[in-house]
Wavefront OBJ file of the C-alpha trace (Angstrom):
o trace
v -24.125 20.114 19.237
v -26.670 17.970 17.499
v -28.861 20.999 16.695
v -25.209 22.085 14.652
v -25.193 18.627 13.223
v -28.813 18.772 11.489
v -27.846 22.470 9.913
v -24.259 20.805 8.999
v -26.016 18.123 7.288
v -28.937 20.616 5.557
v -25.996 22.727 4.047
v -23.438 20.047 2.874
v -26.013 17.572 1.646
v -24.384 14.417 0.024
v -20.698 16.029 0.834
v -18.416 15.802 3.900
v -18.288 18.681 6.400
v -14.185 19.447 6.835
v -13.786 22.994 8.482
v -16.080 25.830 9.025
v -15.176 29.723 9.391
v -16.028 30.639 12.618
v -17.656 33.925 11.507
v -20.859 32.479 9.997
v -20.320 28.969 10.161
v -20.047 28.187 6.519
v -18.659 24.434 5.964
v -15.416 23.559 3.469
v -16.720 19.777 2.508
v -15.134 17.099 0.481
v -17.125 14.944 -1.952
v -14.914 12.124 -0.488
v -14.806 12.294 2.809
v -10.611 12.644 2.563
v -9.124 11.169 5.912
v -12.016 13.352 8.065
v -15.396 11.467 6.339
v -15.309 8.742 8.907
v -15.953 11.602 11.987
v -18.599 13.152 9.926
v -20.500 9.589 9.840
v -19.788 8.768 13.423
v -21.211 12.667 14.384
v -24.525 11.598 12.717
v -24.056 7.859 14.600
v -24.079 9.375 17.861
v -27.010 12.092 17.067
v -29.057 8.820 15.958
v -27.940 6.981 19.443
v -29.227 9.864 21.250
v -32.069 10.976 19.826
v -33.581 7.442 18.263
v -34.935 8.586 15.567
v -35.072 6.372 12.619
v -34.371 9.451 9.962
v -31.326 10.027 11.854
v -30.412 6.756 11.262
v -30.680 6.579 7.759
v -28.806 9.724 7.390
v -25.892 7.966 9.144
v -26.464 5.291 7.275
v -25.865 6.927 4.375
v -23.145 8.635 5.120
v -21.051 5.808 6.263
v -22.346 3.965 2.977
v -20.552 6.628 1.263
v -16.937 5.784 3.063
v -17.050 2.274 1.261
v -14.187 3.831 -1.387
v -11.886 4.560 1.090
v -11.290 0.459 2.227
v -8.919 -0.211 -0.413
v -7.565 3.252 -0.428
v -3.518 3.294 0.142
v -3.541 4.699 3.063
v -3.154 4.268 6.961
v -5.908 6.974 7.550
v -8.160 4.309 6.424
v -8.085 3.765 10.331
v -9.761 7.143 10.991
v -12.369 6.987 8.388
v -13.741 3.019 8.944
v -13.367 2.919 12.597
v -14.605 5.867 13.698
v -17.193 6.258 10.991
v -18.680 2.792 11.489
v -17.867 1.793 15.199
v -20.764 4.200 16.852
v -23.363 2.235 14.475
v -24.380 -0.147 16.810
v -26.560 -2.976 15.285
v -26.387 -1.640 11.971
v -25.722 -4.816 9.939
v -23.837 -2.668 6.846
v -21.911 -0.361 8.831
v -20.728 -3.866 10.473
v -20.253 -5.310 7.225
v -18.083 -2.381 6.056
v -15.763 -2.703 8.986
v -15.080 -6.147 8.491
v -14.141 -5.614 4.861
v -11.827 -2.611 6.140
v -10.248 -4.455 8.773
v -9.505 -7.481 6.049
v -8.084 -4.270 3.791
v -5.794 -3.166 6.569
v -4.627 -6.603 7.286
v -3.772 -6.951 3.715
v -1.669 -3.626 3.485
v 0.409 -4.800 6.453
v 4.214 -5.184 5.385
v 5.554 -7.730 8.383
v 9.177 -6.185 7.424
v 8.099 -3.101 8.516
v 5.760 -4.023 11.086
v 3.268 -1.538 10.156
v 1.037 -0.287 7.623
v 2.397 2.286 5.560
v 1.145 5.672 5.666
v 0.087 4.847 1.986
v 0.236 6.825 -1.296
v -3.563 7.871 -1.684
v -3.020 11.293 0.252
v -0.402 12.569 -1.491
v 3.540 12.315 -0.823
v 5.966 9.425 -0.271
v 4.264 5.637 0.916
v 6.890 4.326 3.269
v 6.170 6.673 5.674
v 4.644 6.561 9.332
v 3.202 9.027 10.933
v 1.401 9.528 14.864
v -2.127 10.093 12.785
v -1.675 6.929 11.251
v -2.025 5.242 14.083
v -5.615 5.969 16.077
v -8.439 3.687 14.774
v -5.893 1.410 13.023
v -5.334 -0.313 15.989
v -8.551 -1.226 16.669
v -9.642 -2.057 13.243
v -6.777 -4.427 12.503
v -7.853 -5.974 15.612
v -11.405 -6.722 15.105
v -9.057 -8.790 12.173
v -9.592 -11.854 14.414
v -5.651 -13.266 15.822
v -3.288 -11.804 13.282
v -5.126 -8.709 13.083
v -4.945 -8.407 16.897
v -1.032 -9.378 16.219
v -0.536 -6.631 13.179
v -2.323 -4.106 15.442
v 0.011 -4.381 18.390
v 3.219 -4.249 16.044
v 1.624 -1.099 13.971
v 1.444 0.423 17.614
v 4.663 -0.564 18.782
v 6.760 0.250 15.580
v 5.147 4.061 15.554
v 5.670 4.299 19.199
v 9.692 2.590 18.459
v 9.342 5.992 16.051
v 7.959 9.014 17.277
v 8.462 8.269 21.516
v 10.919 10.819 22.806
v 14.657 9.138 23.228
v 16.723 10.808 26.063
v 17.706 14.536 25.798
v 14.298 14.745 24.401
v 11.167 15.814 25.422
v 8.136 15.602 22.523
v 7.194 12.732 20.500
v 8.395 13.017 16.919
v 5.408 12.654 14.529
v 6.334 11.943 11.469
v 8.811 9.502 9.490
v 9.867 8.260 6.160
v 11.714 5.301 4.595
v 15.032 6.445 2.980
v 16.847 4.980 0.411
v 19.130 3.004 2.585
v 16.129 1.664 4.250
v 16.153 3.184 6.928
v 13.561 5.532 9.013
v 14.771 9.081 9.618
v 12.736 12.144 10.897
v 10.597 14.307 8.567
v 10.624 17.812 9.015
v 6.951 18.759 9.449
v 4.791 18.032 11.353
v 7.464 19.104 13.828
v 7.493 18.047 17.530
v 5.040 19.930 19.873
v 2.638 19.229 17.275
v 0.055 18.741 19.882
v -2.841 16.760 17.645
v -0.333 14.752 16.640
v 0.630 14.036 20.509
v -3.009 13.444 21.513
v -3.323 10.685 18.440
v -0.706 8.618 19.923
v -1.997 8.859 23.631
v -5.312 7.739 22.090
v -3.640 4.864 19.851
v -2.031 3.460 23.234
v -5.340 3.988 25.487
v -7.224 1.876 22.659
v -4.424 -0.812 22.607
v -4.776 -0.989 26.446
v -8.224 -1.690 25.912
v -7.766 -4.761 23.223
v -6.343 -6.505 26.800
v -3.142 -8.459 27.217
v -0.616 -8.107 23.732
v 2.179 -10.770 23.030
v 5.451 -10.033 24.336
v 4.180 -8.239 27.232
v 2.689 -5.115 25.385
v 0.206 -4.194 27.798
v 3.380 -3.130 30.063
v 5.047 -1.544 27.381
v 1.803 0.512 26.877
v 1.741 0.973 30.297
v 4.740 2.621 30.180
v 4.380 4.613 26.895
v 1.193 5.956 28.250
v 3.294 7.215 31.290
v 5.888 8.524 29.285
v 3.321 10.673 27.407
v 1.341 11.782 29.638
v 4.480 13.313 31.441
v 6.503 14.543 28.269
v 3.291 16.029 26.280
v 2.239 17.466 30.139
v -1.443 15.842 29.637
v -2.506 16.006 33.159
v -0.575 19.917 34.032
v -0.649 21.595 30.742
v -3.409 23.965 29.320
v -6.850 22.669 29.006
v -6.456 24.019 25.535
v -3.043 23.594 24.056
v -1.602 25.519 21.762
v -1.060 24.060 17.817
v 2.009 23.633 18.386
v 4.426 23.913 21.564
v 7.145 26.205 20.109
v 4.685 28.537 19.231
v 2.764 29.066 22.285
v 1.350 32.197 21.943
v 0.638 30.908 18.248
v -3.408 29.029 17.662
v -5.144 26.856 20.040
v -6.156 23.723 18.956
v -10.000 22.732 20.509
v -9.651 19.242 18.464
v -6.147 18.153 20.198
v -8.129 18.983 23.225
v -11.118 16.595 22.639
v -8.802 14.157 21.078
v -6.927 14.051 24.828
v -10.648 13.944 27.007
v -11.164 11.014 24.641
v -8.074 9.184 25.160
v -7.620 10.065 29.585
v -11.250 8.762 29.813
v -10.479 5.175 28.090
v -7.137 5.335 30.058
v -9.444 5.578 32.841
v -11.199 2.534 32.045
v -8.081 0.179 31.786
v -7.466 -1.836 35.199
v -4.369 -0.792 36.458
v -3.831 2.149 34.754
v -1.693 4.448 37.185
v -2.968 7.901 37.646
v -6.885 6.546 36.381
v -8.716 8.785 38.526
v -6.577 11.938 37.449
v -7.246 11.135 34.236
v -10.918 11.055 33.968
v -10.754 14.217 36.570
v -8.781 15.899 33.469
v -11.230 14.335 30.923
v -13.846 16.080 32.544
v -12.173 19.371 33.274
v -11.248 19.174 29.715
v -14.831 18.665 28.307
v -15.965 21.055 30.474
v -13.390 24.136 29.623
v -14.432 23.086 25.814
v -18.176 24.047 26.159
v -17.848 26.546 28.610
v -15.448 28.917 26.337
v -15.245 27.367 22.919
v -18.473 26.159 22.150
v -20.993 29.180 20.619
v -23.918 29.516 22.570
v -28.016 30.775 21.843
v -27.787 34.712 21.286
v -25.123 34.933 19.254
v -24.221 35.741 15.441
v -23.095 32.482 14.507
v -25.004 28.984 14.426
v -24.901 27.655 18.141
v -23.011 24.279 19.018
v -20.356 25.371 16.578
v -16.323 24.431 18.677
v -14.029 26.964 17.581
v -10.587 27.432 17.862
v -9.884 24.401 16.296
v -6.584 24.487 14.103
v -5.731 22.233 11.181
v -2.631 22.895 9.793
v -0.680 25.697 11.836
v 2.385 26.013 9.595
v 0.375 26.569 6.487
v -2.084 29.035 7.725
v -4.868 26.605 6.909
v -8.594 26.998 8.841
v -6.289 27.993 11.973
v -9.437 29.241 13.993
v -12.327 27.230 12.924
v -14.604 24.369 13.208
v -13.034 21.164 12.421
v -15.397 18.257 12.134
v -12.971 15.635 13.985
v -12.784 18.272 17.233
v -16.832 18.171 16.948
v -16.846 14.209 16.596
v -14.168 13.834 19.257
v -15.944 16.382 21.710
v -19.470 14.718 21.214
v -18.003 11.672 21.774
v -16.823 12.347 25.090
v -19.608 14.422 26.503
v -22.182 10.915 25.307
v -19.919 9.088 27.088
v -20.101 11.224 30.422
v -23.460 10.652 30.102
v -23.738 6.934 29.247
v -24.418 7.029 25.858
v -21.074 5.174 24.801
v -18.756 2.834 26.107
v -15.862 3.827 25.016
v -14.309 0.641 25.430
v -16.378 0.005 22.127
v -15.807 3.427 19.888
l 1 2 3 4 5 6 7 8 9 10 11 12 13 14 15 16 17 18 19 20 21 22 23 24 25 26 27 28 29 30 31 32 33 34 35 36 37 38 39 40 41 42 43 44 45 46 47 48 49 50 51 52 53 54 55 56 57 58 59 60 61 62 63 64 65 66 67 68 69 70 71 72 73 74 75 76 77 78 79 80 81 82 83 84 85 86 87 88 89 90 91 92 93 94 95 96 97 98 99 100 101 102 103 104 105 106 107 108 109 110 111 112 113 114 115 116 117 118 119 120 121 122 123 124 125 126 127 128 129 130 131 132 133 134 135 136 137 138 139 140 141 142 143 144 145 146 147 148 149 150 151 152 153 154 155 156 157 158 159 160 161 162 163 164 165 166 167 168 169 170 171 172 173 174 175 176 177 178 179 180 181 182 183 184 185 186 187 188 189 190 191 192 193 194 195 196 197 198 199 200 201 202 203 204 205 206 207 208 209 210 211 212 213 214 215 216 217 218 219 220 221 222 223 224 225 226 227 228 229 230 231 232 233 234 235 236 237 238 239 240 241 242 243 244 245 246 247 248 249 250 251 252 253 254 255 256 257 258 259 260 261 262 263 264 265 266 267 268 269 270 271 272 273 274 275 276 277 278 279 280 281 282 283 284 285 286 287 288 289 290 291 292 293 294 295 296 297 298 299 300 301 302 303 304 305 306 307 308 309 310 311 312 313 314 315 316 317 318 319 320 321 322 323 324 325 326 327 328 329 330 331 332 333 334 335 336 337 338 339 340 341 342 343 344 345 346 347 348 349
């Protein structure tokens, strides 16, 4: 995989890697980063951690550098591109510095009324909105806030919980929500439920708020229990490896990066004391991680560029990279497999 980083970085250069066909391996990038940059910064973090080389550094360095815009951006996403694209930089004094001025950022755009932080305005669409992928990396980011941000973290992660957790007579988290004009929430059509990404980004939202320790108002039991009631609704533990896109299409896509996303998120469940079902967790984790580069990662021999995870799909309903690459399902499956082998805490990234 870190063989496909160095020819990722050689052909997008100064741009962001966002999907690549599976047929030759050809990159869509960004000049921005959009709300994948920060994955394409931590991918070249965790090459540098592993292979300590100081060019690799500065080509993470770089990149991360280049995610500065993004902290005052309007937008909750700001949570995926400044945790995840700075928290793998370990020691690196601007990549810290960044953080901390993204964490102050979030904190600012918190609306106590709410109690969250908007989805935001910068991606397009309405601002009062809150959605499951708002939520992962937020939560830790507010928190390295110092006490409030610890306090707006664990309110952005109950609120979208409040949200999208299945009431009864229903099954599947409902990922995405808008203010109305009686102020009020109420459900947004797409992404529909059984939007399986979606799923794994709150499992890994509550797994990192287990992880920032005891919450006011009891929240580590209420993420105790949310964590339970996903992991039996969204069928984490028994369902496929490799889930489909979305769950009323199951003969539809697969979706690799919903996959990683979920060995990610069971093996920091694993780490919280307590945790029921810890050791089936990691065991899924693993078998996870494993079923990803046994059938879904290319291999030497081949026509295409080797380390390449396919069968990742970004937006089902629209037909968009459906089959591909995606540079978060690289990130996410990197991630885990350094972690397997001690390169990361992940009660740190």
């Amino acid at each position: 995989m870190f063989r496909r980083v160095g020819e990722t970085a050689e052909q997008v250069g100064a741009r962001f890697p966002l999907y690549a066909d599976p047929a030759d391996g050809r990159w869509t990038s960004t000049g921005r980063g959009s709300w994948t940059g920060g994955f394409w910064a931590g991918l070249l973090w965790l090459r540098a951690r592993h292979t300590d080389d100081d060019r690799h550094r500065s080509a993470a360095a770089t990149a991360t550098a280049g995610l500065a815009p993004w902290t005052d951006a309007d937008t909750a996403t700001r949570g995926l591109i400044l945790w995840y694209g700075t928290a793998p930089a370990t020691g690196d004094e601007a990549a810290g510095v960044l953080r901390a001025r993204a964490a102050r950022a979030a904190l600012a755009a918190w609306e106590p009324k709410l109690g969250l932080v908007p989805w935001g305005a910068a991606l397009g669409g309405p601002r009062l909105r809150a959605r499951a992928d708002g939520v992962p990396g937020l939560v830790p980011l507010l928190a390295s806030a110092g006490p409030e941000g610890r306090a707006a973290a664990t309110a952005h992660l109950h609120r979208h919980l409040e949200l999208c957790l299945p009431g009864e007579g229903s099954r599947r988290p409902r990922p995405s929500w808008r203010r109305n004009e009686v102020d009020d929430w109420e459900p947004e059509p797409e992404p529909a439920p059984g939007w399986t990404r979606g799923e794994a980004w709150l499992l890994l939202a509550v797994a990192d708020g287990l992880l920032l320790g005891e919450t006011p108002s009891g929240g580590s039991e209420l993420l105790t229990e949310a964590a339970e009631l996903l992991i039996e609704r969204c069928e984490f533990l028994t369902g496929p490896l490799v889930p489909p896109a979305e769950t009323r299409h199951p003969d539809g896509p697969q979706d690799t990066s919903a996959a990683a996303i979920t060995a990610v998120a069971l093996l920091k469940l694993a780490l919280v004391p307590g945790v029921p079902s810890a050791s089936a967790c990691a065991a899924r984790a693993v078998a996870v991680l494993h079923r990803l580069t046994d059938a879904h990662l290319t291999r030497p021999g081949g026509p295409r560029p080797v380390g390449m995870l396919l069968d990742g799909c970004y937006d089902a309903p629209g037909g968009t990279a459906v089959r591909h690459e995606l540079v978060w399902g690289d990130f996410f499956l990197a991630l885990g497999l350094s972690a397997l082998l001690g390169g990361v805490d992940l009660g740190h990234v």
